[in-house]
C-alpha positions in Angstrom: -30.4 -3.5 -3.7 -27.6 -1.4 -2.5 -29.4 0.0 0.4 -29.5 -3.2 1.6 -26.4 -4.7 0.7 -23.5 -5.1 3.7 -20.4 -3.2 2.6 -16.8 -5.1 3.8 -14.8 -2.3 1.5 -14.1 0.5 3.8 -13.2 3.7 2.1 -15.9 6.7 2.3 -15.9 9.9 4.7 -17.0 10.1 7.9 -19.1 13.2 9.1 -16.1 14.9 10.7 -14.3 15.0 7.7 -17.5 16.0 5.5 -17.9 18.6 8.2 -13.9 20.0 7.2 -14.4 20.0 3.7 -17.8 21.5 3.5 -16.1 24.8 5.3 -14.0 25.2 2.4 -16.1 26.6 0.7 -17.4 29.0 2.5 -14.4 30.3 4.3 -11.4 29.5 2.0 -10.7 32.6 0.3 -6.9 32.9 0.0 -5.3 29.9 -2.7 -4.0 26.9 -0.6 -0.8 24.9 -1.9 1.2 22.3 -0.1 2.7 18.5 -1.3 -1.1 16.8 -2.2 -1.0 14.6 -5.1 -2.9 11.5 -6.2 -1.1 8.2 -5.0 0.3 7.2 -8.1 1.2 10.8 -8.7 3.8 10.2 -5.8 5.1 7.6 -6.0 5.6 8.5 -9.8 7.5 11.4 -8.0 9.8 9.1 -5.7 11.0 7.3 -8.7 11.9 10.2 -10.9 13.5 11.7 -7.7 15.9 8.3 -7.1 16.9 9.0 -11.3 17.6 12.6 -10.7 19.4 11.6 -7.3 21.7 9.3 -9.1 22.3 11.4 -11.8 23.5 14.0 -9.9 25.6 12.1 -7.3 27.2 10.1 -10.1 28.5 14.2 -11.7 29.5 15.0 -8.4 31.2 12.4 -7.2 34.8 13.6 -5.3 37.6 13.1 -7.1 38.6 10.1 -9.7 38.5 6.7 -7.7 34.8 7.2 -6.2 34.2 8.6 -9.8 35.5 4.9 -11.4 33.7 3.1 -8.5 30.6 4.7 -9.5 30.6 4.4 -12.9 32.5 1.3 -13.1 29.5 -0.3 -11.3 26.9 0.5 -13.8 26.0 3.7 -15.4 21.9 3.5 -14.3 20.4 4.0 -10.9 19.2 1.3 -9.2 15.6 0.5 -7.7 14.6 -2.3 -5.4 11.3 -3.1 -4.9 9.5 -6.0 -3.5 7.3 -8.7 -6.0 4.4 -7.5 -4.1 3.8 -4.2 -4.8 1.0 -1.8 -5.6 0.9 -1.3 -9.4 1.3 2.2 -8.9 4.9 1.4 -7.7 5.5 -1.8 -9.6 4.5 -0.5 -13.4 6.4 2.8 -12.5 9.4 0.6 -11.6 8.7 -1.9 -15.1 8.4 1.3 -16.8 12.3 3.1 -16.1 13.2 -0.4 -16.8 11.8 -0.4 -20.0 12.9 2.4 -21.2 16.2 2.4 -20.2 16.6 5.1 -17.1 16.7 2.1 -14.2 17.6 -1.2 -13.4 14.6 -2.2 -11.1 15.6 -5.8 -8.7 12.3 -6.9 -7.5 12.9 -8.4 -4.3 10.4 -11.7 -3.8 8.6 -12.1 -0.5 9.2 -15.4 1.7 6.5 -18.1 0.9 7.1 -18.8 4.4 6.2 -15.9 6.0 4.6 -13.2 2.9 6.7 -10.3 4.2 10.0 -8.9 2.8 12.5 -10.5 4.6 15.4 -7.7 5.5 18.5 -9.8 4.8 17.3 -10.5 1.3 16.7 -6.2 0.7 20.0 -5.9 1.7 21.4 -8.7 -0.4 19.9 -6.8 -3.2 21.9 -3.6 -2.4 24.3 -2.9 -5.3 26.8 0.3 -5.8 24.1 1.9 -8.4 21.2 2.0 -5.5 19.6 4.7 -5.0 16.4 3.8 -4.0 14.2 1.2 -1.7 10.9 1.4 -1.7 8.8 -1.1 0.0 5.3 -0.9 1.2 4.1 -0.5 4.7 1.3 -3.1 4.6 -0.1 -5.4 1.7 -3.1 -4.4 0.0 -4.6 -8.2 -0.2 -3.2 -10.0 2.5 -2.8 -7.2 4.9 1.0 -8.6 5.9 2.7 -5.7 7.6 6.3 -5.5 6.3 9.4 -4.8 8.5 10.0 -1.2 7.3 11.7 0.1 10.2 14.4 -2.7 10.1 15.1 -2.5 6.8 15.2 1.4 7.4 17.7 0.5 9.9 20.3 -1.7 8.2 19.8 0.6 4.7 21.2 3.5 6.9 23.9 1.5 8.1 25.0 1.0 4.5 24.6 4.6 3.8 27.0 5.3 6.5 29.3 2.8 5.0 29.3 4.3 1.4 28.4 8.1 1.8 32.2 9.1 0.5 31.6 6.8 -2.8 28.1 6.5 -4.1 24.9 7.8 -3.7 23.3 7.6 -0.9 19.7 5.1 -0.9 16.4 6.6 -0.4 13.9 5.4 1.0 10.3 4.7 0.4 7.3 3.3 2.0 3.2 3.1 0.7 1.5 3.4 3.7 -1.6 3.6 2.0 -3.2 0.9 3.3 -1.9 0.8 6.9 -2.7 5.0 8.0 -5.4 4.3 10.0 -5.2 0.8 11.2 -1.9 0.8 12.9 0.1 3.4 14.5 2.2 5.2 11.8 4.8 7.5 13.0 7.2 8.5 10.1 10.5 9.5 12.0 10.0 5.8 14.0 10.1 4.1 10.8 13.0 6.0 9.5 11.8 6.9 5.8 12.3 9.4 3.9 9.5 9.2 1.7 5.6 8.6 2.7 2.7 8.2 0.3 -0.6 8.9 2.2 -4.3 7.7 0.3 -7.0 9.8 2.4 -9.6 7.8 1.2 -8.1 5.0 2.6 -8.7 6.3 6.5 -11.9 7.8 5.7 -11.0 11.2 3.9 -11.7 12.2 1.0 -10.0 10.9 -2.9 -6.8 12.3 -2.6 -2.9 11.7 -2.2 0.2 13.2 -0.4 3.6 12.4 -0.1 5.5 12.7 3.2 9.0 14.1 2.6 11.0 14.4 5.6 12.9 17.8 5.5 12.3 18.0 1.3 15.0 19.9 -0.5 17.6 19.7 2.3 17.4 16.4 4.2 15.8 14.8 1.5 16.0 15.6 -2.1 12.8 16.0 -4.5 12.7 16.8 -8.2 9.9 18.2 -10.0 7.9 15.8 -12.5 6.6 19.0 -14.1 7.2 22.2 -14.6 4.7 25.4 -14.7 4.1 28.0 -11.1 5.6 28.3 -8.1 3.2 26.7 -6.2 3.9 22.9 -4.3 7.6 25.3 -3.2 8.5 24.5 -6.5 8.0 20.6 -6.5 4.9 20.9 -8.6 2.4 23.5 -10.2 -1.1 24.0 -10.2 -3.5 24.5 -7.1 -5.0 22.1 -5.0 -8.7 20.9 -4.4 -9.1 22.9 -0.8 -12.2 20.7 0.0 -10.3 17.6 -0.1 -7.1 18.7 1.3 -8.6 19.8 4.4 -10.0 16.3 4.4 -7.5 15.5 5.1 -8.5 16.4 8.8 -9.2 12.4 8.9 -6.0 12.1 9.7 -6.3 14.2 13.1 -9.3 11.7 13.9 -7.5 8.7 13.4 -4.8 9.7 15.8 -6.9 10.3 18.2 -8.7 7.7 18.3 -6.6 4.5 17.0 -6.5 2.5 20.0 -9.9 2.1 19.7 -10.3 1.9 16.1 -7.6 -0.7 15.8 -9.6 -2.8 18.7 -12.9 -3.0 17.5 -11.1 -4.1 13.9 -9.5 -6.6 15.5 -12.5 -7.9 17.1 -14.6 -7.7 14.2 -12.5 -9.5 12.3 -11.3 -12.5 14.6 -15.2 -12.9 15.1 -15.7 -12.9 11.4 -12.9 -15.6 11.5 -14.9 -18.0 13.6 -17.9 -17.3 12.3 -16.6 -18.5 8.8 -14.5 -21.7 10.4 -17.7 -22.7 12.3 -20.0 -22.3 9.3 -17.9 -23.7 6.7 -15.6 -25.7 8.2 -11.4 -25.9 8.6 -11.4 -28.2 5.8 -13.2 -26.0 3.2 -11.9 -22.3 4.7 -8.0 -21.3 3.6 -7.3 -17.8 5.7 -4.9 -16.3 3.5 -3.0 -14.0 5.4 -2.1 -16.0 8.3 1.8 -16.6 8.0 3.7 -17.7 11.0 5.4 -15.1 12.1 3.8 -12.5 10.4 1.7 -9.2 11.3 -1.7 -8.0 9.5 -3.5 -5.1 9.5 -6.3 -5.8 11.9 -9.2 -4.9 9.7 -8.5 -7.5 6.6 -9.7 -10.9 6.0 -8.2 -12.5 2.7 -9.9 -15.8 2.7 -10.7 -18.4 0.3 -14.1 -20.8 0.0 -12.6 -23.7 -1.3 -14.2 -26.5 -4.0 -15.5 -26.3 -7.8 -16.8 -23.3 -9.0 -16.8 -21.1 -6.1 -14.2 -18.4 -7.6 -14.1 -15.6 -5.7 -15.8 -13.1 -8.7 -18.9 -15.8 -9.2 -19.3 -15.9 -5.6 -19.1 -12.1 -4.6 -21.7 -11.6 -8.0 -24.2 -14.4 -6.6 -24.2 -12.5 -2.9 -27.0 -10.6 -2.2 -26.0 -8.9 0.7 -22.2 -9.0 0.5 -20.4 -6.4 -1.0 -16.6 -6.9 -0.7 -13.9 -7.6 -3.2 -11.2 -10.2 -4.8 -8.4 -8.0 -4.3 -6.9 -4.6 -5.6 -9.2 -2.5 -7.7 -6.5 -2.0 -9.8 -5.7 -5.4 -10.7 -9.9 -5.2 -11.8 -9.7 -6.4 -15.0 -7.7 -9.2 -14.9 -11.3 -11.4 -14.8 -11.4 -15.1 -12.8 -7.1 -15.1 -13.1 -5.9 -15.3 -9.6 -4.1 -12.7 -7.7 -0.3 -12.5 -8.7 0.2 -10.9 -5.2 -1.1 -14.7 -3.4 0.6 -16.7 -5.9 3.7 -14.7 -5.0 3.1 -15.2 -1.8 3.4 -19.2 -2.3 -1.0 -19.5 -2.0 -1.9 -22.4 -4.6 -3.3 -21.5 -7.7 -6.9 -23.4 -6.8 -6.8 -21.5 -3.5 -6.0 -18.2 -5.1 -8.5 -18.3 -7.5 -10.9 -18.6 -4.8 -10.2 -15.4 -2.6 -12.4 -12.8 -1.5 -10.5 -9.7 0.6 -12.9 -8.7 3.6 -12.0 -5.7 4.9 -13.9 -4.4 8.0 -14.6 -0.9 9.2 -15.9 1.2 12.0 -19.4 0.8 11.8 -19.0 -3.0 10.9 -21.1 -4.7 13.7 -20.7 -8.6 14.9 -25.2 -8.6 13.5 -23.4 -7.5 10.0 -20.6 -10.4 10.1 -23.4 -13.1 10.7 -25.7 -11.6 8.2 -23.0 -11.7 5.5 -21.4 -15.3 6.8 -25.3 -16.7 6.4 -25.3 -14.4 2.9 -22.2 -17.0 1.6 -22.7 -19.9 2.4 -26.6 -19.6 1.6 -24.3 -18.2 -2.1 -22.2 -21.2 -1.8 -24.9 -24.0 -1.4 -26.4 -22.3 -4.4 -23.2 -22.6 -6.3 -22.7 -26.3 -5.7 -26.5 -27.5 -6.6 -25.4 -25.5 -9.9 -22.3 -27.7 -10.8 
């Protein structure tokens, strides 16, 4: 039964937060606007911003040779992504390619190390770019990317080609890292942010970071109706879950020991699953040399017949945890595109369950779910 079940998928509210939105609605009385959308809903509004960016550099470009260079390069914008992206990003991107506003590069990450790699973002810089956007940390494997060196050497080629062509924005989802590591916007050097609150323990709702919008940074409306959003978008907010958004203020005030007990919990969790199951039958999945993860996930794969990671996590009686992005939920027993992209094998990747630890996650709840699989694994194997 649920009540009893051990939950390794860490997104609900914590009392703090409850305690914000509940005074909503009894003391909000005035209509509350500022730049809160669903995630997909901005990074929707990123992309249509890089078009509108392009468009309107490539009409104002200074006199007739930056005018040839621009158009003689291609008459689209150009969006570089990496293979690894949320779907929110990567269908957007699939979708301006499709239909003929964008030509999207999609950048592959290193089967050595899972991340982006900097020189190969840069590589992928043409004329027509007007737009990098690469995520903070990977949903599955929990790989931090190197954000603020490729923010780094991106400005460097905006310095070099201000006069001539538009210059690149830039992009990062930091959904899954707000909250687990230290996130400090002007540090990484982005101009864009999208925030999940749910994500850090706040309520279901998006916002997108723009650093100076309108000025700085450009933003173009997706639609069109009030005033409200300073023009970016209409319509009023949900004031309960905006001022959820309060998590935030908890998070930075506490990270250092957030991110420590995470980390503990989950190199225990480690060991625990080595020592039970052995180095021969356990493939960690987000250990790349060289590489950084987010201290709260555990991508890991049981390996051997007939212990994929949906027929294991539906035999569990105690374990509740996942096989990768909810998003990516209906793709049945197929393995994540986001390992196999990230050089996992196909046998392994098939097998992966993504353990992601939270506050309240004890070392008594690691053992009791540890004992819960392999108790599900011996019960697999007398089946085959």
């Amino acid at each position: 039964q649920a009540s009893i079940r051990n939950i390794m998928i860490h997104a609900a509210l914590c009392p703090g937060v409850t305690g914000s939105c509940e005074r909503t609605f009894t003391f909000t009385l005035s209509l509350f606007s500022s730049l809160f959308l669903l995630d997909f809903q901005a990074n929707n509004l990123v992309f249509h911003t890089a078009v509108e960016h392009f468009r309107k550099s490539k009409n104002s470009a200074e006199g007739g040779t930056n005018s040839k260079q621009l158009n003689g390069s291609g008459s689209l914008p150009h969006i570089i992504i990496s293979n690894v992206e949320h779907d929110s990003i990567k269908l957007t991107a699939k979708h301006l390619l499709k239909e003929g506003k964008a030509d999207v590069t999609f950048v592959p990450v290193s089967k050595v190390t899972a991340r982006v790699e900097v020189e190969d973002v840069i590589a992928a810089i043409r004329p027509t770019t007007s737009l990098v956007s690469i995520m903070l940390a990977n949903n599955e494997t929990g790989i931090i990317m190197p954000i603020k060196n490729i923010c780094q050497r991106v400005r460097e080629v905006n310095k070099q080609r201000a006069a001539s062509a538009p210059k690149i924005l830039l992009h990062t989802d930091a959904a899954q890292a707000i909250g687990k590591i230290r996130v400090d916007a002007h540090e990484l050097g982005v101009d864009y942010i999208t925030i999940v609150g749910h994500k850090f323990y706040g309520p279901r709702i998006g916002a997108l970071f723009v650093n100076d919008p309108g000025t700085t940074t450009p933003v173009y409306p997706l639609f069109f109706g009030g005033g409200q959003e300073c023009n970016f978008r209409p319509g009023y907010d949900m004031v309960y879950c905006v001022m959820g958004f309060h998590a935030a203020e908890l998070v930075s005030s506490n990270l250092a020991e957030y991110e420590a007990h995470f980390l503990d919990i989950r190199c225990y969790l480690e060991q625990k699953l080595l020592a039970v199951f052995g180095k021969d039958t356990i493939r960690f999945n987000s250990h790349f040399p060289g590489s950084d993860i987010l201290p709260n996930t555990c991508n890991v794969s049981i390996l051997g017949r007939g212990l994929q990671g949906r027929r294991v996590l539906s035999t569990c009686r105690r374990l509740l945890a996942s096989v990768g992005a909810a998003c990516h939920s209906d793709r049945g027993d197929q393995p994540s595109h986001i390992l196999l992209n990230c050089g996992i094998p196909y046998h392994v990747a098939t097998n992966a369950l993504r353990i992601s630890v939270g506050r309240s996650t004890s070392r008594e709840d690691v053992d009791i779910v540890v004992e819960d699989l392999r108790d599900t694994v011996e019960q697999l194997e007398r089946m085959n």
